[in-house]
N, C-alpha and C positions, 0 to 999 in steps of 0.2 A: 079517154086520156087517163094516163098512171100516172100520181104526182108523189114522187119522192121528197124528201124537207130533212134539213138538219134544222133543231132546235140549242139555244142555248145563249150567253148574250156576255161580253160581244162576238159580232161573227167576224171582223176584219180578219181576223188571222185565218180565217179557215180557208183550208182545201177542199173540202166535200163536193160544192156545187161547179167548183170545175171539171175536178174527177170525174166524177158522173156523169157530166155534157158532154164531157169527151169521151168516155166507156158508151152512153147512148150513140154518141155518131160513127164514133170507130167500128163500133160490133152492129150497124143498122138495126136500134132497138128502135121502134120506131111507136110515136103514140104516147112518148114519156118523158116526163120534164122533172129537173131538182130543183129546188130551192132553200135557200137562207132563210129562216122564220126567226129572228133574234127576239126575243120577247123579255122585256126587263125582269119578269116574275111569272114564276113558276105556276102561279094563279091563273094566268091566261091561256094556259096550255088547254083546257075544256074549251074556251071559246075558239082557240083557233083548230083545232080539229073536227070541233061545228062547223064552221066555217069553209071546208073544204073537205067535202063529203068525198072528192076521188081520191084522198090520201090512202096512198096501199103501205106505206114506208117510212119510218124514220128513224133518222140515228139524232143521236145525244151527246153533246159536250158541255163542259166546263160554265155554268157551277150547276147542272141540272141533272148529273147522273145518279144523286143518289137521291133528289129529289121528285123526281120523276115517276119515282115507284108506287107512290099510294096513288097516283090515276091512272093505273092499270089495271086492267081486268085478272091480271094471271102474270107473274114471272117466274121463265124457266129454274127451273132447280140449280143451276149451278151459278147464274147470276144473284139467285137469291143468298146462295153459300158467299157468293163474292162481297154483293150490298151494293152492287151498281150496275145500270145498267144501260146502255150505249145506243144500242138498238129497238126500234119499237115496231112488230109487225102487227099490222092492221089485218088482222083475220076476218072475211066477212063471208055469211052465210044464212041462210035464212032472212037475208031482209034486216037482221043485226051483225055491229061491229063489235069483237074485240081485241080488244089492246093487249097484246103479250109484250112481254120482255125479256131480252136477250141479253151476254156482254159478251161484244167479240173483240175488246181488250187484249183478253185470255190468248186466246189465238194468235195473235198479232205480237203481243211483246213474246210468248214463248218459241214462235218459230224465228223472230229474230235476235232473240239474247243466245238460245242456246251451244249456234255455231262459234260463239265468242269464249264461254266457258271453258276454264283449264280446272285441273285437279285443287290450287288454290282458292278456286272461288267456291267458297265455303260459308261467307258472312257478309250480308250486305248492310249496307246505308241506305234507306230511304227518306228521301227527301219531299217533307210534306206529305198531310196524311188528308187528301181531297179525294175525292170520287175516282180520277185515274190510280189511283196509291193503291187503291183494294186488286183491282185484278193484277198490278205488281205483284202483291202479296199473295195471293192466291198462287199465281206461276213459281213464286219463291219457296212457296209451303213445298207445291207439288215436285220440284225438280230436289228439296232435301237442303236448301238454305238457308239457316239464319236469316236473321235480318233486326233492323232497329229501326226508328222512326225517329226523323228530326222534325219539330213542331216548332213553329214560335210562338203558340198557345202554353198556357198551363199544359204540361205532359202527363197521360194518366200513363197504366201498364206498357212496359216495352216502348216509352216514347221518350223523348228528350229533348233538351233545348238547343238552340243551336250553338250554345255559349258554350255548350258541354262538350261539343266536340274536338277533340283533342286528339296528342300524335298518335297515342294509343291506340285509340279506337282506329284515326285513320288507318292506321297498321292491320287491325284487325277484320277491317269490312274492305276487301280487293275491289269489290262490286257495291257502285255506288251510284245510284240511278235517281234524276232528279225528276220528280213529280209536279213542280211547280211548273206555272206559267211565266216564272224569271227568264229575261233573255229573248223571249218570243219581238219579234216583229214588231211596233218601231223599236221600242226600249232596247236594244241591242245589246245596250252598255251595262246591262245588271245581269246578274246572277247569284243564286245562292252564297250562302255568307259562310265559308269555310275555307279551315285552315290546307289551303289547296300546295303549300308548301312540302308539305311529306306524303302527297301521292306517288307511288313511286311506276315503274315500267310492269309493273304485275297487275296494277291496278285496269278496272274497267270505266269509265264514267259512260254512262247511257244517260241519255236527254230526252224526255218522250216530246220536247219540245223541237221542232221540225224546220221552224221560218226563222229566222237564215239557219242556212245548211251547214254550218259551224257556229255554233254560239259561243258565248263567252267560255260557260262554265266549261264545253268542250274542247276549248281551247287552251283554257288553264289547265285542264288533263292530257294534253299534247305536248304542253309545254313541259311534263315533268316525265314523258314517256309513255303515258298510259293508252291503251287501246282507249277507243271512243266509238260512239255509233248515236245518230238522230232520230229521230220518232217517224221521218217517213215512211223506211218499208216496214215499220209497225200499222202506219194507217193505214197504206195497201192493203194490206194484207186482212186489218179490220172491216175494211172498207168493202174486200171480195168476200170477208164472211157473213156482212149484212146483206150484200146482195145475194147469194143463196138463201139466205134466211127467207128472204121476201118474197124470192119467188119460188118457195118448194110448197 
């Protein structure tokens, strides 16, 4: 038996373990099972991978992608550039396991922002500076974007508060991609706290948030014109690049 897992906590919102049940049946993968491992604290991550010695596979969400890193044996070079990482391949050989790590974030939000991009979209808004926010940034660096960070923490370099955001800025960031878990499945009725008034039909709003399939914040970006797009076929797409990961 192969046993795949997403870690991180909570899991109700998650899609992984279905994805996967249904990629194993559709494609007769046979021999091989997903599961939900939600674990309150990142501490329990050594016991449960003890625990389940035919683990070949996992991915990582929300709040353990950057946490995640010091009980790895090795993370790849570009996730290490990123500071997060999503995916964890269970390398085994000789009679020992090691833990590498991956971000197929990267993957996932650049193959689907980029068909959206016009010649305006030159300066983004990022929303919330968590564990998904880094391979944002990474994809933003790489395609030649600007970008700012809105925090509702004390803001160090290139970050800001959300009080700060103004028509200005909205003016100046067309691409404005929310990082938070605002809006996700029940809470339906929240979103990000901005002045969503002077978005205008140039604008982008990207949700890497997926449950329901129009959220608020997407919705107030509809409301004023703006193109929109949801975090699903960003986690497909993360989702086919863990699974190569794992079995190459």
């Amino acid at each position: 038996m192969k046993r795949y897992g997403l870690i991180g906590f909570p899991l109700s919102h998650s899609f992984s373990q279905r994805y996967f049940t249904e990629k194993f049946a559709k494609e007769n993968i046979a021999e091989s099972v997903y599961e939900n491992f939600a674990i309150e604290s990142i501490v329990k991550f050594p016991e449960l991978i003890q625990k389940y010695s035919d683990l070949c596979g996992m991915n990582v969400t929300i709040p353990y992608k950057v946490e995640v890193m010091k009980y790895l044996d090795e993370v790849n070079e570009t996730a290490s550039e990123v500071g997060a990482v999503n995916t964890v391949k269970f390398e085994k050989s000789t009679g020992k396991t090691r833990l590498i790590g991956y971000n197929t974030d990267i993957y996932g939000f650049e193959i689907t922002l980029s068909p959206l991009l016009e010649k305006h979209h030159t300066k983004a808004l990022i929303l919330g500076n968590g564990g998904a926010s880094k391979a944002v940034k990474y994809v933003l660096k790489k395609l030649g974007i600007s970008f700012v960070f809105a925090t509702i923490t004390s803001p160090v370099e290139n970050e800001i508060t959300y009080e700060s955001i103004d028509k200005e800025l909205i003016d100046e960031c067309k691409l404005i991609v929310n990082c938070t878990p605002l809006g996700t499945y029940p809470n339906v009725d929240t979103c990000p706290n901005i002045p969503y008034e002077f978005i205008s039909n140039k604008h982008i709003l990207y949700d890497l948030v997926y449950n329901p399939e129009v959220t608020k914040f997407m919705q107030q970006g509809m409301n004023q014109g703006a193109k929109v797009q949801n975090g699903l076929k960003m986690l497909h797409a993360q989702a086919e690049g863990a699974w190569k990961i794992f079995n190459r």
